[in-house]
FIGUFI-175313 format. One record per residue (C-alpha): x, y, z; residue in one letter. Coordinates in steps of 0.1 Angstrom, whole numbers, plus 5000, padded with zeros to 4 digits. Example, Ala and Ser with C-alpha at 12.3 -4.5 7.8 and 13.67 -1.06 7.14 Angstrom:
2
+------+------+------+-----+
:    X :    Y :    Z : res :
+------+------+------+-----+
: 5123 : 4955 : 5078 :   a :
: 5137 : 4989 : 5071 :   s :
+------+------+------+-----+
END
This chain:
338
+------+------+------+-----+
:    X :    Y :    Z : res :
+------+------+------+-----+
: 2968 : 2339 : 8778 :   x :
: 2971 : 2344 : 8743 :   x :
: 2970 : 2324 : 8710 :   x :
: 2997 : 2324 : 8682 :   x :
: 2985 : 2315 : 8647 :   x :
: 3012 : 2305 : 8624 :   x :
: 3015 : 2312 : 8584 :   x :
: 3000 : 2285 : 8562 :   x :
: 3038 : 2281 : 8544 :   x :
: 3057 : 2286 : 8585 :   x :
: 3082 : 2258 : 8584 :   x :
: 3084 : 2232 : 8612 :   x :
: 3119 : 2254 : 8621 :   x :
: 3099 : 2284 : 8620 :   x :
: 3077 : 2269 : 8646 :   x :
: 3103 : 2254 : 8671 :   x :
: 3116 : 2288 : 8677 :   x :
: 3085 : 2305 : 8684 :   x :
: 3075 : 2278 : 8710 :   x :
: 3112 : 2285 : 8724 :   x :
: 3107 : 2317 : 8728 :   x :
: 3077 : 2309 : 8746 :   x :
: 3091 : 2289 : 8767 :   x :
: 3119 : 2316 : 8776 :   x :
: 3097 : 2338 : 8789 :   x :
: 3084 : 2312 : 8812 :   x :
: 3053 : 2303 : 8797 :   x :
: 3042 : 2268 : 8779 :   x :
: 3033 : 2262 : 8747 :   x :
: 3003 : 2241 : 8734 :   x :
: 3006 : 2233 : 8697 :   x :
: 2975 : 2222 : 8679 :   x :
: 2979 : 2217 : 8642 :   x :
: 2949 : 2221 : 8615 :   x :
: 2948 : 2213 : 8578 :   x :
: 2949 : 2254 : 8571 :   x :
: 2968 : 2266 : 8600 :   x :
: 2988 : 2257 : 8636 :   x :
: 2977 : 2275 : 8664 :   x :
: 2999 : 2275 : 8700 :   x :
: 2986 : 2284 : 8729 :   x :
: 3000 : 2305 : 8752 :   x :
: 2998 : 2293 : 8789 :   x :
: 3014 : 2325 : 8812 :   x :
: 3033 : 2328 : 8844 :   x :
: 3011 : 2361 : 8852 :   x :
: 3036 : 2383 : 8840 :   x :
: 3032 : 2405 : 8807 :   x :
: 3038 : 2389 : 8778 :   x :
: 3055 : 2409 : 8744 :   x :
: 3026 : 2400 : 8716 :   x :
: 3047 : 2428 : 8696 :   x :
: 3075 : 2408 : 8696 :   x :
: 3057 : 2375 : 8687 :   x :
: 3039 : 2392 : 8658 :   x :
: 3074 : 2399 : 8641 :   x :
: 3087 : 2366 : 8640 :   x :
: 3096 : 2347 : 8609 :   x :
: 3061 : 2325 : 8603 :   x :
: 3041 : 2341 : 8626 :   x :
: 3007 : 2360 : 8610 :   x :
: 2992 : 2374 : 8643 :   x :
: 2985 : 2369 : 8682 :   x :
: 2950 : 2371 : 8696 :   x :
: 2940 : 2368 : 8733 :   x :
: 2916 : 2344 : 8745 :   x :
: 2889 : 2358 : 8758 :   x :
: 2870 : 2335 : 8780 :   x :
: 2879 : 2328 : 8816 :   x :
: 2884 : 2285 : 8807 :   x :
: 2914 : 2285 : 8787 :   x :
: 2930 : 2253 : 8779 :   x :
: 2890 : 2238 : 8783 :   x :
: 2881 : 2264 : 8754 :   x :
: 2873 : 2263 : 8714 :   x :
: 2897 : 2294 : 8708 :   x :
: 2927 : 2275 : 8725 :   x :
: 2916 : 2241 : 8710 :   x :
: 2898 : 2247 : 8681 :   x :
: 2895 : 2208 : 8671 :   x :
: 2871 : 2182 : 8692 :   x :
: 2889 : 2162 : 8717 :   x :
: 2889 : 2124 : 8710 :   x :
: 2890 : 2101 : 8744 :   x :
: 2900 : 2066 : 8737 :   x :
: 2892 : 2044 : 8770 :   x :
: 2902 : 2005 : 8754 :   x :
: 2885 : 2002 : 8721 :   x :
: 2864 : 2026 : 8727 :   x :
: 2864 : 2064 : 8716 :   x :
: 2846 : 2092 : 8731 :   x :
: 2838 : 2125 : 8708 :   x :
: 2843 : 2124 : 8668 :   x :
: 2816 : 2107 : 8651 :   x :
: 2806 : 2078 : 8672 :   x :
: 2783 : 2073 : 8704 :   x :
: 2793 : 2054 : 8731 :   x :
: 2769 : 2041 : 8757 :   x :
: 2779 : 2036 : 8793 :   x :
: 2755 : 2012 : 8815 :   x :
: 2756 : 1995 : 8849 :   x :
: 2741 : 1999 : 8886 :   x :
: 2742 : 2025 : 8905 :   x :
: 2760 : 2010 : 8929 :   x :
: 2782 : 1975 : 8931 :   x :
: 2762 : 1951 : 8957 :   x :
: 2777 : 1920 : 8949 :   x :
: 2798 : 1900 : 8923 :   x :
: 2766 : 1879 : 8910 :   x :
: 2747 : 1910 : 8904 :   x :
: 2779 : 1928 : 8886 :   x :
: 2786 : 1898 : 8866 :   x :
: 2749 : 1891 : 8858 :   x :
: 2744 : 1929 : 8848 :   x :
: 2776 : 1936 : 8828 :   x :
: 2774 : 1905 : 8801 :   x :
: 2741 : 1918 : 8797 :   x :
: 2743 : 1956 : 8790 :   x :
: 2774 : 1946 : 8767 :   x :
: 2754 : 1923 : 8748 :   x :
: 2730 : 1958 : 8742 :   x :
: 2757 : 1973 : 8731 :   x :
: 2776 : 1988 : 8761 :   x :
: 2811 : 1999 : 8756 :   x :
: 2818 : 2007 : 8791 :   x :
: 2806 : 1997 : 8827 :   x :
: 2797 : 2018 : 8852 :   x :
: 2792 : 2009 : 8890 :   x :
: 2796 : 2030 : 8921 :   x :
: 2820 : 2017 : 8947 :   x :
: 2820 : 2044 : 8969 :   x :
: 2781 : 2064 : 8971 :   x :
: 2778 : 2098 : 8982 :   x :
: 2744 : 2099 : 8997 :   x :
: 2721 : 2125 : 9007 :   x :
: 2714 : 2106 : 9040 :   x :
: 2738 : 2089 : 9064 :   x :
: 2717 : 2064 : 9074 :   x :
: 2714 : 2054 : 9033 :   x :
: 2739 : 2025 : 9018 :   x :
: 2776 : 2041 : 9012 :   x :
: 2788 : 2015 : 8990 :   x :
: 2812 : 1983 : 9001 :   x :
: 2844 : 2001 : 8993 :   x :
: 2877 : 1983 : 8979 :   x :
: 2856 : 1951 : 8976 :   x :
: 2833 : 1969 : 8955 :   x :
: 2861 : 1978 : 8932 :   x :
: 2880 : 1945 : 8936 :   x :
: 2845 : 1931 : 8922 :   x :
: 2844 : 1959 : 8893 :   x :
: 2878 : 1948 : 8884 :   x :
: 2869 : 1909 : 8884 :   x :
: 2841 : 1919 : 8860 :   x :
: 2862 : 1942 : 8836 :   x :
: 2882 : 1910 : 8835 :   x :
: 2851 : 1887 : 8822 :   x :
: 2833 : 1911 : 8800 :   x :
: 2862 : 1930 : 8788 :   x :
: 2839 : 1962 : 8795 :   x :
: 2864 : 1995 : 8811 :   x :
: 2850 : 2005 : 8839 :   x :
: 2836 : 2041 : 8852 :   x :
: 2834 : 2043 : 8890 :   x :
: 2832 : 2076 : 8912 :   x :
: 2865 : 2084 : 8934 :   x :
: 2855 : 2112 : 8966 :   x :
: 2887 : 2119 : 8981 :   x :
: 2923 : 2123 : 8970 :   x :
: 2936 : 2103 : 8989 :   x :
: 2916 : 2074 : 8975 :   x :
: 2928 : 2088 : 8938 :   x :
: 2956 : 2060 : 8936 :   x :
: 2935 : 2031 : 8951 :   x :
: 2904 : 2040 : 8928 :   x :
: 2928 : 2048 : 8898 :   x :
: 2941 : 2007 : 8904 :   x :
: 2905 : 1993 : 8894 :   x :
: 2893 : 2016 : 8874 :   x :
: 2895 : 2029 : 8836 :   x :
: 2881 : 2064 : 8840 :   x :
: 2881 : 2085 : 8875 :   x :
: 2843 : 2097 : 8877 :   x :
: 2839 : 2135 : 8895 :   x :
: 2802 : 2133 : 8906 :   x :
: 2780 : 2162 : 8908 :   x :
: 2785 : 2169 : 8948 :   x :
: 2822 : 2172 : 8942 :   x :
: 2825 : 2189 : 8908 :   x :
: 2837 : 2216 : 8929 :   x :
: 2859 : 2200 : 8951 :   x :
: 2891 : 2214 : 8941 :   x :
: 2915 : 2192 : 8957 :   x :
: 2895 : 2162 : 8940 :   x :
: 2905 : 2180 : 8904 :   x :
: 2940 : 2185 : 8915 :   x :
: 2946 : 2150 : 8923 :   x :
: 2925 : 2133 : 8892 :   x :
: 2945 : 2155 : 8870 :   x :
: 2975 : 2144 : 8883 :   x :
: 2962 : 2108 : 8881 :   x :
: 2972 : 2116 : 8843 :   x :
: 2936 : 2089 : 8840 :   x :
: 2901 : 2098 : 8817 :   x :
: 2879 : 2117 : 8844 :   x :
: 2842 : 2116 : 8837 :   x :
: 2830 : 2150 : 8855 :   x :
: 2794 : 2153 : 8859 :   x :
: 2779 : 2189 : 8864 :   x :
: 2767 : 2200 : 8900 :   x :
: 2732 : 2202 : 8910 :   x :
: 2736 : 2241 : 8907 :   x :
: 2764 : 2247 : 8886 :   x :
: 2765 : 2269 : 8856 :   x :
: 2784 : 2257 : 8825 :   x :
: 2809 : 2285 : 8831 :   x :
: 2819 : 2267 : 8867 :   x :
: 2816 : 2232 : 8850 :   x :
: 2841 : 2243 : 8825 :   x :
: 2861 : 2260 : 8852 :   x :
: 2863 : 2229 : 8870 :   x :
: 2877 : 2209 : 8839 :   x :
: 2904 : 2233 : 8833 :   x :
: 2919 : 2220 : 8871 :   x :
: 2921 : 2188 : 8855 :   x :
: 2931 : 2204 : 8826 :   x :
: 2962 : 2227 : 8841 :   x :
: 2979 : 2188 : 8851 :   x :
: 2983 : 2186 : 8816 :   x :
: 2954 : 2154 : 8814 :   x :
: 2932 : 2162 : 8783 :   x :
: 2913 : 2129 : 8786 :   x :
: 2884 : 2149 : 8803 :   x :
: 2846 : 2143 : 8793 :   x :
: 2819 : 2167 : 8806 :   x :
: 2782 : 2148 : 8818 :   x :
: 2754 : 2169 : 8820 :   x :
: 2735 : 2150 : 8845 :   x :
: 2703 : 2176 : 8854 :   x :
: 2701 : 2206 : 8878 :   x :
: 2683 : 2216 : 8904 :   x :
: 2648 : 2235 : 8896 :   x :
: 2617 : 2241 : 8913 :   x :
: 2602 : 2211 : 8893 :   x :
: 2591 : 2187 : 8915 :   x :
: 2575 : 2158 : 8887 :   x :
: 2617 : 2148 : 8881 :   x :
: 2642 : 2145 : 8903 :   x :
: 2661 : 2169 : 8886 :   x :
: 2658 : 2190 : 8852 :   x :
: 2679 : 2178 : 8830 :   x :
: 2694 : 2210 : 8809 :   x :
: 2691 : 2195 : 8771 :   x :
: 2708 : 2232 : 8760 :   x :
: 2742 : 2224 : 8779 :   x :
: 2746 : 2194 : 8751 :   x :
: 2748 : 2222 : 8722 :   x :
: 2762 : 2250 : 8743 :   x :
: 2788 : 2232 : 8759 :   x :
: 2800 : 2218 : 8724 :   x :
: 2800 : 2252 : 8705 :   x :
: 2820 : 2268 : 8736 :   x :
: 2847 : 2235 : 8742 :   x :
: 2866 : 2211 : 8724 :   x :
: 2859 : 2181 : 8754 :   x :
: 2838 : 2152 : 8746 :   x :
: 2800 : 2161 : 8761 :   x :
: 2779 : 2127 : 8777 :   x :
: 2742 : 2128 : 8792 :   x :
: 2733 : 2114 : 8822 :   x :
: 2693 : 2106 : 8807 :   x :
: 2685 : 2088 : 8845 :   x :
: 2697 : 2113 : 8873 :   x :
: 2686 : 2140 : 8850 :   x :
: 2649 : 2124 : 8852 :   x :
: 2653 : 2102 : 8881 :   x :
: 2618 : 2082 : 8864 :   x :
: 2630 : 2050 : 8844 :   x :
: 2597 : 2055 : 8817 :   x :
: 2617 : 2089 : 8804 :   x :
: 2647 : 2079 : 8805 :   x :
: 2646 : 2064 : 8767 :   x :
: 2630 : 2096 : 8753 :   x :
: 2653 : 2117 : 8774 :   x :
: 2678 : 2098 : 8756 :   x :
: 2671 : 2101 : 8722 :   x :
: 2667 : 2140 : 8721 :   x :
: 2700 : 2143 : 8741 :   x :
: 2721 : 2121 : 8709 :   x :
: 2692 : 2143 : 8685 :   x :
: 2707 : 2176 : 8701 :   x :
: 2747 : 2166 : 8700 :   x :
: 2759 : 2143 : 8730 :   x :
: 2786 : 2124 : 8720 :   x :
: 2771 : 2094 : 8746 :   x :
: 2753 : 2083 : 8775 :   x :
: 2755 : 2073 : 8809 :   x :
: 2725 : 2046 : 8818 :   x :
: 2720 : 2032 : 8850 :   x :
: 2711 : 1998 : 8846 :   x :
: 2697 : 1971 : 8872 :   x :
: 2688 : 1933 : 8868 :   x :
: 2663 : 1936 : 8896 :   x :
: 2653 : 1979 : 8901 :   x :
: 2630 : 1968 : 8926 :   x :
: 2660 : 1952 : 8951 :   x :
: 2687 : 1979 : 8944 :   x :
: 2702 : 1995 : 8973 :   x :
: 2701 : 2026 : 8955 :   x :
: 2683 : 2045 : 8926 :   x :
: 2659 : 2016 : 8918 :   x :
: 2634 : 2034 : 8905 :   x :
: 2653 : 2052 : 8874 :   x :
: 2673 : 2019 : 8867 :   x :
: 2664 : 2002 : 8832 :   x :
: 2663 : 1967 : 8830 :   x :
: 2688 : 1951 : 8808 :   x :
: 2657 : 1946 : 8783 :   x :
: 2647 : 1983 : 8786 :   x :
: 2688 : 1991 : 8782 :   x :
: 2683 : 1972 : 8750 :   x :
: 2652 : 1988 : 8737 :   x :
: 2673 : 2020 : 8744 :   x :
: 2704 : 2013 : 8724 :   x :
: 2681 : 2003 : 8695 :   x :
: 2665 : 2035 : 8691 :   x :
: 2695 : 2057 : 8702 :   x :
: 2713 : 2042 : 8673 :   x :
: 2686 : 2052 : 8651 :   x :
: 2688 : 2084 : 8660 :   x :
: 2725 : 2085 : 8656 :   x :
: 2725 : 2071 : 8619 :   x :
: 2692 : 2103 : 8613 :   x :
: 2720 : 2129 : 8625 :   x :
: 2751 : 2112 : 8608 :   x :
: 2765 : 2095 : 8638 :   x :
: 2772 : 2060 : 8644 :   x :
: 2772 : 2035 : 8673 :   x :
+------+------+------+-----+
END
């Protein structure tokens, strides 16, 4: 894979015929245009490819290869940030969007009580879980279709997209029916059948980091998504596993600036699996917009001490309120906005 950076004065003819030359050889072409310069990305067939030839057309300046092993996922084949617009909101660029809801859907009063009140705070997106990977079998899996029958009644009274977690392919087109953006949780960030079909789902996918995963093998994963030609992908670092034992997980503040020097997708923080403690999840919060993240993911809970799942890092809506008050803060003292 290689990139092919035009002239300042190539002409938009000049252009068409390198891409069909590309294209001849049996590659594709990805054009991204800059104020100073348009770069296309070269997408192979495995065969060798004549950069020799390329550099000698009429507009061209040079050929470079890209070095890292995510291509279409990386700064040097995209150089410019990735915006994801999910209804009127917009993930990446200069604004921070906050996602908020339970953990998981339990009933249609809950959802209904839970979303008017986290979009009164400010949400911009709901987020419920349907279906619930759990680490026990004997633990509360979620109602299902109900549950996203119920996630799509509420999206229809608060106006609020909604982010729920798909497991399987084959529940890609019933999940993609209710729901706004596919979420990839952090058990099946490596499920590559999983990628394959949410990519294809042509739908925003919200993939969350695995326990043990490297940013390389995050990135990796995004570029399945990525090869179905779906760009609407947003990377959550939601904590890793460490021999820490005081949070349920340590949540890796680094991957926030890393992860946007080294890709052009939108980066989110997941403040209350990465602490699993609901007292740090505002603090959490605020160094993760501080150091980059272009939003959250907060799980919110009317009543913490009834939910069927992750009670005990759940905010209540007053404590999701308190939260988007001094996250926006912290977004205007970086020159970001809410």
């Amino acid at each position: 894979m290689m990139i092919v950076i035009m002239k300042k004065a190539a002409t938009p003819s000049q252009l068409t015929n390198v891409v069909a030359h590309i294209e001849r050889m049996g590659c594709q072409a990805h054009i991204s245009s800059g104020e100073e310069r348009t770069l296309v990305g070269i997408i192979g067939n495995g065969r060798p490819f004549d950069a020799e030839h390329l550099e000698q057309m009429a507009g061209v300046e040079k050929t470079m290869p890209v070095t890292r092993p995510f291509k279409r996922a990386s700064r040097e084949f995209h150089p410019h940030d990735t915006l994801v617009t999910i209804g009127e909101a917009v993930v990446g660029g200069d604004g921070i969007v906050l996602i908020a809801g339970p953990c998981a859907v339990e009933s249609r009063e809950q959802m209904s009580e839970i979303g008017r009140a986290v979009k009164e705070a400010g949400a911009q997106m709901l987020r419920g879980g349907a279906y619930k990977p759990r680490t026990s079998p004997y633990s509360f899996q979620g109602l299902g279709e109900e549950g996203l029958k119920i996630l799509g009644r509420v999206r229809e009274e608060t106006g609020l997209p909604v982010v729920t977690e798909v497991m399987q392919p084959e529940l890609v087109p019933l999940v993609t029916s209710y729901a706004d953006v596919l979420q990839v949780g952090a058990r099946n960030m490596q499920n590559f059948a999983l990628l394959h079909a949410v990519g294809q789902a042509q739908r925003p996918v919200l993939l969350k980091r695995g326990m043990m995963s490297t940013m390389e093998e995050l990135l990796m994963a995004a570029e399945y998504i990525l090869s179905h030609g779906n760009d609407r992908v947003i990377l959550c670092e939601r904590g890793i596993r460490t021999f820490e034992s005081y949070t349920r997980n340590t949540l890796d503040i680094n991957a926030v600036p890393l992860l946007k020097g080294l890709t052009h997708l939108p980066v989110i923080v997941d403040p209350s699996h990465g602490t699993g403690k609901r007292e740090l999840v505002e603090p959490v919060s605020r160094a993760a917009i501080a150091a980059g993240a272009d939003g959250l993911i907060v799980e919110v809970h009317h009543r913490p001490e009834e939910a069927v799942s992750d009670g005990a890092q759940s905010l209540r809506p007053e404590g999701f309120a308190r939260l988007s008050e001094s996250v926006a803060a912290i977004a205007a003292a970086v020159g970001r906005r809410m």
